[in-house]
PDB file of N, H, CA, C and O in Angstrom:
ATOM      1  N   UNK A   1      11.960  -1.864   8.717  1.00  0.00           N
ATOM      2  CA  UNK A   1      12.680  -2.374   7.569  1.00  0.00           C
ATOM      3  C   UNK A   1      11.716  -2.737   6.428  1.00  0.00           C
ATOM      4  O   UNK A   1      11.814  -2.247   5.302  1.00  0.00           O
ATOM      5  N   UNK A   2      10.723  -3.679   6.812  1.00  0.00           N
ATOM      6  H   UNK A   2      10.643  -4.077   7.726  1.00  0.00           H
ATOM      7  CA  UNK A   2       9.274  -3.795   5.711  1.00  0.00           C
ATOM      8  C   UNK A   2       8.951  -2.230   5.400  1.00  0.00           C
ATOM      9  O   UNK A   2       8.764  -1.888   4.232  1.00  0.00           O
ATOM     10  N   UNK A   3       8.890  -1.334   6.407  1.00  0.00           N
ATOM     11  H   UNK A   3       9.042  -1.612   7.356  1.00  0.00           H
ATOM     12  CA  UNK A   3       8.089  -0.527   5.706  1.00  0.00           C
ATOM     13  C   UNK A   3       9.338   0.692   4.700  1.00  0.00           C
ATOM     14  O   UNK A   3       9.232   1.673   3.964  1.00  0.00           O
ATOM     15  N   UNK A   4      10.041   0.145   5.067  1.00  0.00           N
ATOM     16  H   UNK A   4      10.127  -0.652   5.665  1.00  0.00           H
ATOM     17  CA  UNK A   4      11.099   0.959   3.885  1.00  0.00           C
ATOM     18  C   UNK A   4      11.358   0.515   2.864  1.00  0.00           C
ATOM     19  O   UNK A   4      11.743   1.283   1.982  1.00  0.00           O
ATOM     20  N   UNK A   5      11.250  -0.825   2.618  1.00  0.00           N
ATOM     21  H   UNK A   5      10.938  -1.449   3.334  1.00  0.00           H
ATOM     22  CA  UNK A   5      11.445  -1.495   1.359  1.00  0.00           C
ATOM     23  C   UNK A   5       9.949  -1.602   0.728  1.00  0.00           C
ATOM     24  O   UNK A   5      10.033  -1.781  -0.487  1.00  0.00           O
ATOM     25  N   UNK A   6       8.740  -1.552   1.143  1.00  0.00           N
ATOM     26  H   UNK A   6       8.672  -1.407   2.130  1.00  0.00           H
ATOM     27  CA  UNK A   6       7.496  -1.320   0.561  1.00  0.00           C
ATOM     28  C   UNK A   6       7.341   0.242  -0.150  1.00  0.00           C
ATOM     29  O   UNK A   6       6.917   0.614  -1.244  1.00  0.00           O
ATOM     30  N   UNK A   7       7.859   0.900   0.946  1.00  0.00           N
ATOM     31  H   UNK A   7       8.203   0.598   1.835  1.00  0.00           H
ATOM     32  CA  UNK A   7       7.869   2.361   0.798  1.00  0.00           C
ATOM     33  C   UNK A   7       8.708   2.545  -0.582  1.00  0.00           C
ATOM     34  O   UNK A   7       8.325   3.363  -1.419  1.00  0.00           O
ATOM     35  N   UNK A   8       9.878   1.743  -0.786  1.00  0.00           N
ATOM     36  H   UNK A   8      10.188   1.079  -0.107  1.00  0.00           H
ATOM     37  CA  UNK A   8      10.923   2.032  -1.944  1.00  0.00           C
ATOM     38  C   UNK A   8      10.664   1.459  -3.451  1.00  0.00           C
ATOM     39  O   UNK A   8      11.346   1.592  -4.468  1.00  0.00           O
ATOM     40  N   UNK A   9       9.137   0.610  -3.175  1.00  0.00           N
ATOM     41  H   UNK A   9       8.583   0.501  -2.349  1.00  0.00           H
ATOM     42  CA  UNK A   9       8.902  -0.679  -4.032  1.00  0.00           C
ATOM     43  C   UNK A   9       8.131   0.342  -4.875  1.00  0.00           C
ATOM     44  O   UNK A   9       8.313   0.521  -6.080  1.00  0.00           O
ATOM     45  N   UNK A  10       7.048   1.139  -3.927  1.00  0.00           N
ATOM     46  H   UNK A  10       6.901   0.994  -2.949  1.00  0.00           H
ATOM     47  CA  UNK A  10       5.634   1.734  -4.774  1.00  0.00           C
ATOM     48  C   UNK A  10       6.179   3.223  -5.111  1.00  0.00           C
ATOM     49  O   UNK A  10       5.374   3.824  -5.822  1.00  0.00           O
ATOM     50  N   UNK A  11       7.224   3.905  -4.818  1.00  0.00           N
ATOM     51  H   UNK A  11       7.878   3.417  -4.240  1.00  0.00           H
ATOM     52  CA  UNK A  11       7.957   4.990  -5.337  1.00  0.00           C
ATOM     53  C   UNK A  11       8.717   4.905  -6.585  1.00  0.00           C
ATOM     54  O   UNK A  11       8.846   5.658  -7.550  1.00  0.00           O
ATOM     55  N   UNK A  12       9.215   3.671  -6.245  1.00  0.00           N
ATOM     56  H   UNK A  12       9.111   3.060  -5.460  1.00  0.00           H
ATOM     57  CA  UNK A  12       9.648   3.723  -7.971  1.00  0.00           C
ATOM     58  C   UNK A  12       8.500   2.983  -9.196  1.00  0.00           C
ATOM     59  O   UNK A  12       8.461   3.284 -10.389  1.00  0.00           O
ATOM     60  N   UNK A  13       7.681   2.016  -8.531  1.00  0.00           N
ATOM     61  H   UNK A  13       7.713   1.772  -7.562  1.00  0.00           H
ATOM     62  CA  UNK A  13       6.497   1.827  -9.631  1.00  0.00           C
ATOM     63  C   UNK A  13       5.805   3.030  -9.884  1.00  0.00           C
ATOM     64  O   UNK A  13       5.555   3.186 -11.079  1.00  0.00           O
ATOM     65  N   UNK A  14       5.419   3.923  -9.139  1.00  0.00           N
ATOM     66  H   UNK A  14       5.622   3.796  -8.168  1.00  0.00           H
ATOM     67  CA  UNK A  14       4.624   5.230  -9.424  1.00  0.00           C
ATOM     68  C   UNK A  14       5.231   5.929 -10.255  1.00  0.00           C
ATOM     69  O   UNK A  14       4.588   6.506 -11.132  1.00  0.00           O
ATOM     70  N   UNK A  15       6.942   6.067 -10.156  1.00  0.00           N
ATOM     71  H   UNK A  15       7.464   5.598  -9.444  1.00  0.00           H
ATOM     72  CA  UNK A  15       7.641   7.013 -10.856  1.00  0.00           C
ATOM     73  C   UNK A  15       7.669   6.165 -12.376  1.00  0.00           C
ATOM     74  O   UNK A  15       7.615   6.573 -13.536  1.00  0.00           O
ATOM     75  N   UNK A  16       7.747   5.207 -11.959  1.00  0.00           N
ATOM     76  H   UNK A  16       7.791   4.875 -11.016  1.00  0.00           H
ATOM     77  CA  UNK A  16       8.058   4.306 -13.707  1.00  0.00           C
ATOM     78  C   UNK A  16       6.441   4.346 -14.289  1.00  0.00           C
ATOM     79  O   UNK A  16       6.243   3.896 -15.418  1.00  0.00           O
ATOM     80  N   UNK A  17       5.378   4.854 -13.558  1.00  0.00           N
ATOM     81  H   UNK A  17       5.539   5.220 -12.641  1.00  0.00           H
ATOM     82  CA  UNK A  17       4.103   4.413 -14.466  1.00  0.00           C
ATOM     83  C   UNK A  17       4.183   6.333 -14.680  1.00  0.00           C
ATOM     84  O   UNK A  17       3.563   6.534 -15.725  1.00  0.00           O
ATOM     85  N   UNK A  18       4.600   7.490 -14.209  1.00  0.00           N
ATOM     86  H   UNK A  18       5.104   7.326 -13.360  1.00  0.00           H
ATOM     87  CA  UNK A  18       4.623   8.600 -14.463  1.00  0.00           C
ATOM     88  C   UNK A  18       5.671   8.802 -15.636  1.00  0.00           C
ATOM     89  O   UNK A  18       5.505   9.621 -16.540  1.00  0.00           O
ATOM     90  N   UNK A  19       6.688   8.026 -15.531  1.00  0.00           N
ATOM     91  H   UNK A  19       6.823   7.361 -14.797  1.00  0.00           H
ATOM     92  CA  UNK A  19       7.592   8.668 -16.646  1.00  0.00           C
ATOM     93  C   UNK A  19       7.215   8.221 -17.738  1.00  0.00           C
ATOM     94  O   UNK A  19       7.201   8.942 -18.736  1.00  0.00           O
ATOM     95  N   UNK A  20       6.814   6.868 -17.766  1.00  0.00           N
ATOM     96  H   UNK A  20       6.826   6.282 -16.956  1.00  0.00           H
ATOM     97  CA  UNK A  20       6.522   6.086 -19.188  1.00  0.00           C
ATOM     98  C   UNK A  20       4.577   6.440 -19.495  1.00  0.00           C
ATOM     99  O   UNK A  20       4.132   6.588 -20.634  1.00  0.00           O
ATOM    100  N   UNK A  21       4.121   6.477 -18.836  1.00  0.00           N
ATOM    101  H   UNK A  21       4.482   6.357 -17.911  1.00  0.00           H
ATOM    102  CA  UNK A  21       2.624   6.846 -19.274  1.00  0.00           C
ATOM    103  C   UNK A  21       1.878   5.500 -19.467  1.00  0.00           C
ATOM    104  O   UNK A  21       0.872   5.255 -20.131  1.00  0.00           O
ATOM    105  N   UNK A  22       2.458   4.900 -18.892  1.00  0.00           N
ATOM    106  H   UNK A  22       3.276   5.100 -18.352  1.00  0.00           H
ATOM    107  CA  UNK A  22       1.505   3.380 -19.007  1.00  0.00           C
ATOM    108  C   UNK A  22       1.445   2.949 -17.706  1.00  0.00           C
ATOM    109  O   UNK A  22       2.343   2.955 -16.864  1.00  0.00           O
ATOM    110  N   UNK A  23      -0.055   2.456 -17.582  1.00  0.00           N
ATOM    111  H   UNK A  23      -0.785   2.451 -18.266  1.00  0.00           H
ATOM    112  CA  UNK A  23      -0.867   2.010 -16.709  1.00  0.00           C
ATOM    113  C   UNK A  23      -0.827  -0.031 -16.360  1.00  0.00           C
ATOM    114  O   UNK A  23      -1.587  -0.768 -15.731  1.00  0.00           O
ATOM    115  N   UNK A  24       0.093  -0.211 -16.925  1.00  0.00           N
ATOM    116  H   UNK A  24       0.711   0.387 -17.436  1.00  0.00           H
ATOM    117  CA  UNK A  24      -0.122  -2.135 -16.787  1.00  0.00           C
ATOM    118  C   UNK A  24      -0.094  -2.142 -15.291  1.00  0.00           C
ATOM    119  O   UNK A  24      -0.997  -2.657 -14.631  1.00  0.00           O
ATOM    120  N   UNK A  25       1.151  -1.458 -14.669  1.00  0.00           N
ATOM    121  H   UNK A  25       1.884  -1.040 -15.206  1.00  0.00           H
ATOM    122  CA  UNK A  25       1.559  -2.213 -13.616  1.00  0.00           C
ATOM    123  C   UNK A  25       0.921  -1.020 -12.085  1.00  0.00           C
ATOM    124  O   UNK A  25       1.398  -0.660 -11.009  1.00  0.00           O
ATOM    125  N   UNK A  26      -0.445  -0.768 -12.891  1.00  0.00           N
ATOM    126  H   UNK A  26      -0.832  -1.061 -13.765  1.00  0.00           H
ATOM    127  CA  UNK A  26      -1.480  -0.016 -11.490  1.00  0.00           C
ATOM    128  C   UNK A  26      -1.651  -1.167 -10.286  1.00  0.00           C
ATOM    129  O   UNK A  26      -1.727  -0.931  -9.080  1.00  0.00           O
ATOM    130  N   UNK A  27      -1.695  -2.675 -11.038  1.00  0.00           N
ATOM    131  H   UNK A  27      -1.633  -2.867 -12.018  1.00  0.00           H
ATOM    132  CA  UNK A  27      -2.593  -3.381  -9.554  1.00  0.00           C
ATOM    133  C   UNK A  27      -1.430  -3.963  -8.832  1.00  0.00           C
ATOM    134  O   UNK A  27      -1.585  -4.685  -7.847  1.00  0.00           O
ATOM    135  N   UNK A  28      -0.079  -3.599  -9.395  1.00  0.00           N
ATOM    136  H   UNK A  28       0.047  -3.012 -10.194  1.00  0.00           H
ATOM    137  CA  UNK A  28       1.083  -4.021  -8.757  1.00  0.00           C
ATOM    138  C   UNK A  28       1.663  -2.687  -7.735  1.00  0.00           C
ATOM    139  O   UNK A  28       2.470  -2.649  -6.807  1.00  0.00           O
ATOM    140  N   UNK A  29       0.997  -1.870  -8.271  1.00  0.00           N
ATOM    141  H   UNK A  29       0.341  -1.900  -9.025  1.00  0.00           H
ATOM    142  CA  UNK A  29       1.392  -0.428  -7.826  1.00  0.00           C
ATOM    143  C   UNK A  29       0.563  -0.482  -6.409  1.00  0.00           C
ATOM    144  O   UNK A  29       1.102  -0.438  -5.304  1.00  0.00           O
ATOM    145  N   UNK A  30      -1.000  -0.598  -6.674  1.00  0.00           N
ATOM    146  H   UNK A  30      -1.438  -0.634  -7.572  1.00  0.00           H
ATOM    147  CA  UNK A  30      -2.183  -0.152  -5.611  1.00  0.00           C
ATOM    148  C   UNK A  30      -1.831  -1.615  -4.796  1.00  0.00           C
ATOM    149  O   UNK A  30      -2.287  -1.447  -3.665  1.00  0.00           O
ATOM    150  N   UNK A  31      -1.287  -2.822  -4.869  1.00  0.00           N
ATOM    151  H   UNK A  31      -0.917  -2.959  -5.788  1.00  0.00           H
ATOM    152  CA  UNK A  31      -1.103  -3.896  -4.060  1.00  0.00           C
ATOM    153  C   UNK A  31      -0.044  -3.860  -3.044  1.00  0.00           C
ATOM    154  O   UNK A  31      -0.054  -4.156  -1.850  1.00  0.00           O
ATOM    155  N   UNK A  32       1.285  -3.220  -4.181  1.00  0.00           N
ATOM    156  H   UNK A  32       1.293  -2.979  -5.152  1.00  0.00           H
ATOM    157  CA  UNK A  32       2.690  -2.985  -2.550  1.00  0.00           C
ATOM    158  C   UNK A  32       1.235  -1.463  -1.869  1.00  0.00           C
ATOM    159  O   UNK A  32       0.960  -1.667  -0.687  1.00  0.00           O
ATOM    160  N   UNK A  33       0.772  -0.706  -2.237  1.00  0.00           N
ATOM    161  H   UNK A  33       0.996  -0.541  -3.198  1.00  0.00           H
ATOM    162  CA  UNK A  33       0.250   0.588  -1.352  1.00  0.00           C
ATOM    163  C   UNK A  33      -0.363   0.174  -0.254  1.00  0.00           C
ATOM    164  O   UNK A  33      -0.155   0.684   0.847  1.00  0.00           O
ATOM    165  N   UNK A  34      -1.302  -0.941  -0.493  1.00  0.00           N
ATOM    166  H   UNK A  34      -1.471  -1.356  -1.387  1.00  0.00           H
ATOM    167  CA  UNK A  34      -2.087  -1.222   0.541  1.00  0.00           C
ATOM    168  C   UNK A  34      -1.522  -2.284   1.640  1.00  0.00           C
ATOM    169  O   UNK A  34      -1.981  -2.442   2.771  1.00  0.00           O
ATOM    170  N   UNK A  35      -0.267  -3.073   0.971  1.00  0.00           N
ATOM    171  H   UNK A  35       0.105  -2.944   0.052  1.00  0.00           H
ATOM    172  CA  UNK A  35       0.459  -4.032   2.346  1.00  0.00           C
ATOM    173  C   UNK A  35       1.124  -2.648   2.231  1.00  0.00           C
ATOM    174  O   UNK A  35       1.491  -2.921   1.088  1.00  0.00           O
ATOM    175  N   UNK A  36       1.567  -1.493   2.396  1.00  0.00           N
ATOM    176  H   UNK A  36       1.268  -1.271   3.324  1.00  0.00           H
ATOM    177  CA  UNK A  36       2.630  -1.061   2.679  1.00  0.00           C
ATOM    178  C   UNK A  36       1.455   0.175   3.912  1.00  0.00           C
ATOM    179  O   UNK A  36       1.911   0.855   4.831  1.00  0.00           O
ATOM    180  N   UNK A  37       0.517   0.127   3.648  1.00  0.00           N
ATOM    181  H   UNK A  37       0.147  -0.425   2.901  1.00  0.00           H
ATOM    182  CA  UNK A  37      -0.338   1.163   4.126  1.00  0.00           C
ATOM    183  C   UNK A  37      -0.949  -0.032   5.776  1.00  0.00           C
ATOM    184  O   UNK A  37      -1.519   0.394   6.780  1.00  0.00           O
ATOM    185  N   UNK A  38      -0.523  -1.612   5.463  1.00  0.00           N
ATOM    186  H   UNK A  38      -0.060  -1.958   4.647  1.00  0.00           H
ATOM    187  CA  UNK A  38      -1.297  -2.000   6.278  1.00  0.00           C
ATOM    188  C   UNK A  38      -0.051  -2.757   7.290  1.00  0.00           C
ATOM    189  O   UNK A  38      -0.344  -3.620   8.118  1.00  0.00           O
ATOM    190  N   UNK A  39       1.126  -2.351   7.100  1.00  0.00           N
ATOM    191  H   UNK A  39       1.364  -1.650   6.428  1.00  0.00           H
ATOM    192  CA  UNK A  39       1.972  -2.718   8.006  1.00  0.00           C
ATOM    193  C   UNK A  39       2.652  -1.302   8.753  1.00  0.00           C
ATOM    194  O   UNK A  39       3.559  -1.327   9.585  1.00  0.00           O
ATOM    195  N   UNK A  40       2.174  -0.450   8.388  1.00  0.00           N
ATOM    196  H   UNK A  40       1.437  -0.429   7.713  1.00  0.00           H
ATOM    197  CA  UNK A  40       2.108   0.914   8.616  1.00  0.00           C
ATOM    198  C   UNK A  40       1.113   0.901   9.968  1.00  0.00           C
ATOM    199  O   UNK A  40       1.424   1.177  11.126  1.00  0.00           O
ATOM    200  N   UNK A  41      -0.093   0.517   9.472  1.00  0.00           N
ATOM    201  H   UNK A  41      -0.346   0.293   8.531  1.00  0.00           H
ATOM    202  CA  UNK A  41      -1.126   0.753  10.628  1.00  0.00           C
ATOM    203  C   UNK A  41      -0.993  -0.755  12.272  1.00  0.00           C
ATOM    204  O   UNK A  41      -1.314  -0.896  13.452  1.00  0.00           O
ATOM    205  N   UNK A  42      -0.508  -1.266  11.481  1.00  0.00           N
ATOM    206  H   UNK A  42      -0.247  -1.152  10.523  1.00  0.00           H
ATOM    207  CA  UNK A  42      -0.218  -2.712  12.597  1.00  0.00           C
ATOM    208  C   UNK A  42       1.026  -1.916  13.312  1.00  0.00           C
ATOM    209  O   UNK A  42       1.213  -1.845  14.527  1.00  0.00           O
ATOM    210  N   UNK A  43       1.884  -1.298  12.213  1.00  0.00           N
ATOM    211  H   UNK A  43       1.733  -1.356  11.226  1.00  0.00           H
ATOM    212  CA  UNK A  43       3.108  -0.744  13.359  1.00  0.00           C
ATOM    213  C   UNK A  43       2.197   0.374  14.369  1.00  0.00           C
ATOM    214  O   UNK A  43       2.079   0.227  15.585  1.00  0.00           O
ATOM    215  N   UNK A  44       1.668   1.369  13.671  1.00  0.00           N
ATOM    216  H   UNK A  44       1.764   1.489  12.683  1.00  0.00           H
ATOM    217  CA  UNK A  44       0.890   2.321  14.647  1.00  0.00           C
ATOM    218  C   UNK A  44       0.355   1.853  15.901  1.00  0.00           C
ATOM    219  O   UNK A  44       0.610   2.462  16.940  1.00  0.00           O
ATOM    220  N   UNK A  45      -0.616   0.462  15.881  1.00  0.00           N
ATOM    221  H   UNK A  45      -0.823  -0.032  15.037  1.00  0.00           H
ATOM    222  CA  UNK A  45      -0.962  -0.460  16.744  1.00  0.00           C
ATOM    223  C   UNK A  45      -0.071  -0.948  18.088  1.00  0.00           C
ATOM    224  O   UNK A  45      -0.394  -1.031  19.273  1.00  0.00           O
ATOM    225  N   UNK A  46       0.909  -1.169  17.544  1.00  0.00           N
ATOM    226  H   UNK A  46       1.172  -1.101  16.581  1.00  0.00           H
ATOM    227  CA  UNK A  46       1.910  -2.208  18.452  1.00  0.00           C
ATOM    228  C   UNK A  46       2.614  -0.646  19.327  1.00  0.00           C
ATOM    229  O   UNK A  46       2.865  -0.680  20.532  1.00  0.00           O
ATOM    230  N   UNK A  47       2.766   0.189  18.766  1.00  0.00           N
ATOM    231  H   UNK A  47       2.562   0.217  17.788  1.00  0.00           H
ATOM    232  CA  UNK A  47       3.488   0.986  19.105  1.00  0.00           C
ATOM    233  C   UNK A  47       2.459   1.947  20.463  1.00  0.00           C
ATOM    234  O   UNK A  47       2.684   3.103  20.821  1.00  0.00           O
ATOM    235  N   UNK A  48       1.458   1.118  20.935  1.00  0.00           N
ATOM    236  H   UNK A  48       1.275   0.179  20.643  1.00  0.00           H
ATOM    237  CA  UNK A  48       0.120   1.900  21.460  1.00  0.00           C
ATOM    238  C   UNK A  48      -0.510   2.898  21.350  1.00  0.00           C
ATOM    239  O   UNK A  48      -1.296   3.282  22.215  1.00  0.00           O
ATOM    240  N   UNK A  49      -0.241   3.614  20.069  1.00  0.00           N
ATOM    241  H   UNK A  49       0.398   3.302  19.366  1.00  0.00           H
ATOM    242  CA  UNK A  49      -1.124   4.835  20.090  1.00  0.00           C
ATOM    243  C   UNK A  49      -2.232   3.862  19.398  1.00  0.00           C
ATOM    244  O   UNK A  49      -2.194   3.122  18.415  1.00  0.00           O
ATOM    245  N   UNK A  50      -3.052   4.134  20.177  1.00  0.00           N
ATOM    246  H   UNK A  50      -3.083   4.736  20.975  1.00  0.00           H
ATOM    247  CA  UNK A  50      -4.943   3.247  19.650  1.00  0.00           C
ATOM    248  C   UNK A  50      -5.430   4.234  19.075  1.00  0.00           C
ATOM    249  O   UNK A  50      -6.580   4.383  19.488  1.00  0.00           O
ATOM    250  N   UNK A  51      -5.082   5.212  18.118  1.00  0.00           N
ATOM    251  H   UNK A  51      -4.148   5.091  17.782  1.00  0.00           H
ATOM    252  CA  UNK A  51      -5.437   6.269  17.467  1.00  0.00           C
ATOM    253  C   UNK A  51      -6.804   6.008  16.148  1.00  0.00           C
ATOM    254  O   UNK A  51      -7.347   4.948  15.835  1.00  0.00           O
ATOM    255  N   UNK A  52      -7.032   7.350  15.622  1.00  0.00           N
ATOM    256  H   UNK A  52      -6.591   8.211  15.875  1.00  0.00           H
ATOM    257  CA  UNK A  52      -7.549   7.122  14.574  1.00  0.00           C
ATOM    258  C   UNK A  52      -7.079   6.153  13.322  1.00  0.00           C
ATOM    259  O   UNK A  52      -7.652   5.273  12.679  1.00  0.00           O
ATOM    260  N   UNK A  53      -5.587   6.811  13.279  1.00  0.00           N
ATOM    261  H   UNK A  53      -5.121   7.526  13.800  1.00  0.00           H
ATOM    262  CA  UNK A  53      -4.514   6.354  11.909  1.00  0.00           C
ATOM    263  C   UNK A  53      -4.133   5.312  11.544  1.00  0.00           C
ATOM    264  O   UNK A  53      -3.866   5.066  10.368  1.00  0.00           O
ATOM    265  N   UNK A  54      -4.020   4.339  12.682  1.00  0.00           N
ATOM    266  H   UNK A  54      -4.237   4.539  13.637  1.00  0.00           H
ATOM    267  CA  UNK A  54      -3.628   2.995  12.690  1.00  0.00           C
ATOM    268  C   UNK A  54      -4.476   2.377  12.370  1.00  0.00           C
ATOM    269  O   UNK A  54      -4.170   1.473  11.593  1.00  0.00           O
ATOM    270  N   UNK A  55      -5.913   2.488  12.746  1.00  0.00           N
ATOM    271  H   UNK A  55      -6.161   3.222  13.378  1.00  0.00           H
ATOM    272  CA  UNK A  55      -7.225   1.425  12.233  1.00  0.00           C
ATOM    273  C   UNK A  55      -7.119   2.184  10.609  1.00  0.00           C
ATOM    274  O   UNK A  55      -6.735   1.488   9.668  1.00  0.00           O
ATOM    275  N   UNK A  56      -7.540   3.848  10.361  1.00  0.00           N
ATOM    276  H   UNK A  56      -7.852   4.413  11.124  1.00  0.00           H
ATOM    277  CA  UNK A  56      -7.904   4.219   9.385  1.00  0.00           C
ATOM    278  C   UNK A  56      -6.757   3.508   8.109  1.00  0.00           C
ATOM    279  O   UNK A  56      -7.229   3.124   7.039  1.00  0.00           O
ATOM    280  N   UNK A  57      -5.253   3.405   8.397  1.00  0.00           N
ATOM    281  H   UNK A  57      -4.869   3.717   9.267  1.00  0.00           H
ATOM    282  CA  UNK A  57      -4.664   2.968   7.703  1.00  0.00           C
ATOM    283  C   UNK A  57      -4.650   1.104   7.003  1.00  0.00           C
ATOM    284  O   UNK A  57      -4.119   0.622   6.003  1.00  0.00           O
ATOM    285  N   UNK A  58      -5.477   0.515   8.076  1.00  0.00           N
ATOM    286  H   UNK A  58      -5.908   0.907   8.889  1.00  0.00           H
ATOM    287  CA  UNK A  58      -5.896  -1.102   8.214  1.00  0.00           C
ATOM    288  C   UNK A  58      -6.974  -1.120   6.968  1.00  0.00           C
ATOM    289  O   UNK A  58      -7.059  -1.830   5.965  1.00  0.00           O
ATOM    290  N   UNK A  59      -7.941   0.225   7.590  1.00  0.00           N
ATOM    291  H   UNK A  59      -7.873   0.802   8.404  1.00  0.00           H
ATOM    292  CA  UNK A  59      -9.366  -0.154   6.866  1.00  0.00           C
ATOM    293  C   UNK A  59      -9.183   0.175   5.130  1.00  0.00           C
ATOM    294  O   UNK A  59     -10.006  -0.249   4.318  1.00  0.00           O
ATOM    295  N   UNK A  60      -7.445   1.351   4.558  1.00  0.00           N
ATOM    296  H   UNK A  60      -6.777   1.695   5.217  1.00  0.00           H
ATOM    297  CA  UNK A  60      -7.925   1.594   3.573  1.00  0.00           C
ATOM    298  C   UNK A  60      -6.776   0.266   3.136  1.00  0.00           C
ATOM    299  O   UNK A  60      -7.267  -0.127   2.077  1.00  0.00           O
ATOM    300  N   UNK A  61      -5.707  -0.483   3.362  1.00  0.00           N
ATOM    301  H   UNK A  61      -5.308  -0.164   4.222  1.00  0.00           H
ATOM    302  CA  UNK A  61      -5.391  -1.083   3.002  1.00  0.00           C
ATOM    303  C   UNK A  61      -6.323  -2.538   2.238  1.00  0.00           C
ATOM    304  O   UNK A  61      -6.220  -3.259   1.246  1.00  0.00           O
ATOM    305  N   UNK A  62      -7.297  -2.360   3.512  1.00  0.00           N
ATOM    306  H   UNK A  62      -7.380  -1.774   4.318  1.00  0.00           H
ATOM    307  CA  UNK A  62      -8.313  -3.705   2.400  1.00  0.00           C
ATOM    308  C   UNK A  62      -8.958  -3.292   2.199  1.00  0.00           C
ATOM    309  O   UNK A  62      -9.923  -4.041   2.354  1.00  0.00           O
ATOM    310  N   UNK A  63      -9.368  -2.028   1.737  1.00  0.00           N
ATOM    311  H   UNK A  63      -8.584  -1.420   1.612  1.00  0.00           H
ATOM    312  CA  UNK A  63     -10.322  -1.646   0.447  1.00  0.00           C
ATOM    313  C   UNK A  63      -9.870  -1.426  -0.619  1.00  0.00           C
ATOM    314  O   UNK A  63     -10.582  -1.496  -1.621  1.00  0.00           O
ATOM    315  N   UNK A  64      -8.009  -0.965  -0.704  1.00  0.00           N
ATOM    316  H   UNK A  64      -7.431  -0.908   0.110  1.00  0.00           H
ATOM    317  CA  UNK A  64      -7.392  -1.639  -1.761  1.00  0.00           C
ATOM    318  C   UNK A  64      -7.259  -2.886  -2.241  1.00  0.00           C
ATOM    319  O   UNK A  64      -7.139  -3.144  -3.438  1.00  0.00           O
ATOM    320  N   UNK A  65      -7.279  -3.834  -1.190  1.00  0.00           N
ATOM    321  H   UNK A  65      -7.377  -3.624  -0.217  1.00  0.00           H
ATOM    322  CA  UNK A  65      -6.818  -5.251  -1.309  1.00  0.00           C
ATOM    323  C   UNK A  65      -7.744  -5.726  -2.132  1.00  0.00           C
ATOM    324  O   UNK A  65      -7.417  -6.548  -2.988  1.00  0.00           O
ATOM    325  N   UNK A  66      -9.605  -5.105  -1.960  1.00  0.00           N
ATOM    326  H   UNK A  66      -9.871  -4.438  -1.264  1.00  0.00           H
ATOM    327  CA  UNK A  66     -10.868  -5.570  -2.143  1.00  0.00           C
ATOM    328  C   UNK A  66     -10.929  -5.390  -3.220  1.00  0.00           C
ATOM    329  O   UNK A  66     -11.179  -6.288  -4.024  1.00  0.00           O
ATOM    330  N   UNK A  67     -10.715  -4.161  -3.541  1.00  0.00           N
ATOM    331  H   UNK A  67     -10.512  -3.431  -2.888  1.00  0.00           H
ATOM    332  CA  UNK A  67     -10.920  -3.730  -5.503  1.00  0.00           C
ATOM    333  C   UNK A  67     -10.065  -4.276  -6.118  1.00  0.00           C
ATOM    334  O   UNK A  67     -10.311  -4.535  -7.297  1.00  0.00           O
ATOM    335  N   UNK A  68      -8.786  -4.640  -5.564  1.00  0.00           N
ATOM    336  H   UNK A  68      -8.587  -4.429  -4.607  1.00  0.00           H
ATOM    337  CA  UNK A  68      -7.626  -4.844  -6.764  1.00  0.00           C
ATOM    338  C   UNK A  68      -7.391  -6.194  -7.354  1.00  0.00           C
ATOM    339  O   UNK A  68      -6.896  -6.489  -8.442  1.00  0.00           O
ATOM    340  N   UNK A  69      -7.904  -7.031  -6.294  1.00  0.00           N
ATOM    341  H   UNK A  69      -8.306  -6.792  -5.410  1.00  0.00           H
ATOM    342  CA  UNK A  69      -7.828  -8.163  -6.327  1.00  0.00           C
ATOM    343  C   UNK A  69      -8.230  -8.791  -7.774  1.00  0.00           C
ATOM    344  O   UNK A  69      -7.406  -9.492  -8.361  1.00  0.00           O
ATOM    345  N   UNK A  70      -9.555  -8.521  -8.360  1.00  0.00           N
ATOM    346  H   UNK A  70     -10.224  -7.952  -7.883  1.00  0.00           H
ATOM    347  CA  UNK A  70      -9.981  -9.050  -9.745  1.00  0.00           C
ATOM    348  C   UNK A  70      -8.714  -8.658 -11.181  1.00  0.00           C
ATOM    349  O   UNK A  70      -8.655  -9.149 -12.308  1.00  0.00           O
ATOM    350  N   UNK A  71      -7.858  -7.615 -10.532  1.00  0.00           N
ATOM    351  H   UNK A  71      -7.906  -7.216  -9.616  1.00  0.00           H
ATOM    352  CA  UNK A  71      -6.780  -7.530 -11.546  1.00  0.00           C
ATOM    353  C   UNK A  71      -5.678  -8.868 -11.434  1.00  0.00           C
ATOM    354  O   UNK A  71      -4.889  -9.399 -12.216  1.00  0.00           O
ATOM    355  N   UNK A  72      -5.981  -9.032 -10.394  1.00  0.00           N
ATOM    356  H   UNK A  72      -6.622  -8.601  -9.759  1.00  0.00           H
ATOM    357  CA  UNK A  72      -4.320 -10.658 -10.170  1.00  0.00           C
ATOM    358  C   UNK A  72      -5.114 -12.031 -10.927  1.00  0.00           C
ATOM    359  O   UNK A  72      -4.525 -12.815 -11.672  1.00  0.00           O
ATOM    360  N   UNK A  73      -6.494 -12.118 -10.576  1.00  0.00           N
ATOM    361  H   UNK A  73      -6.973 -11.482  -9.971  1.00  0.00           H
ATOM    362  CA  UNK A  73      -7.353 -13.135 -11.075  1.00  0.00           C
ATOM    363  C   UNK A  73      -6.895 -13.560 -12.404  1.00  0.00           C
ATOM    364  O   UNK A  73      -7.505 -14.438 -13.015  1.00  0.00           O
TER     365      UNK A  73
END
């Protein structure tokens, strides 16, 4: 359910920063990506596949979290 309403949050910010051509709302955009990329990989987790995808999806969520952060500041 989180990951459908994250999923529905950063589809329409992407589409609204594509149709209009403005960039304000990138760190609102790259912020739902990375909780939406990192409840993605916790589900992968729980679900026991100990795969690549589930960590790889953890590790890029906070390297979004890491860069984006000085935009909320």
């Amino acid at each position: 359910m989180v990951r459908i309403i994250l999923a529905i949050v950063v589809i329409v910010l992407s589409g609204y920063s594509l149709i209009t051509q403005t960039f304000e709302l990138m760190p609102y955009y790259m912020f739902f990506l990375g909780a939406f990329m990192l409840v993605t990989g916790f589900v992968e987790l729980q679900k026991d596949r100990k795969g690549f995808w589930g960590y790889m999806n953890i590790v890029i969520s906070l390297f979004l979290f890491f860069f984006y952060i000085p935009y909320f500041l």
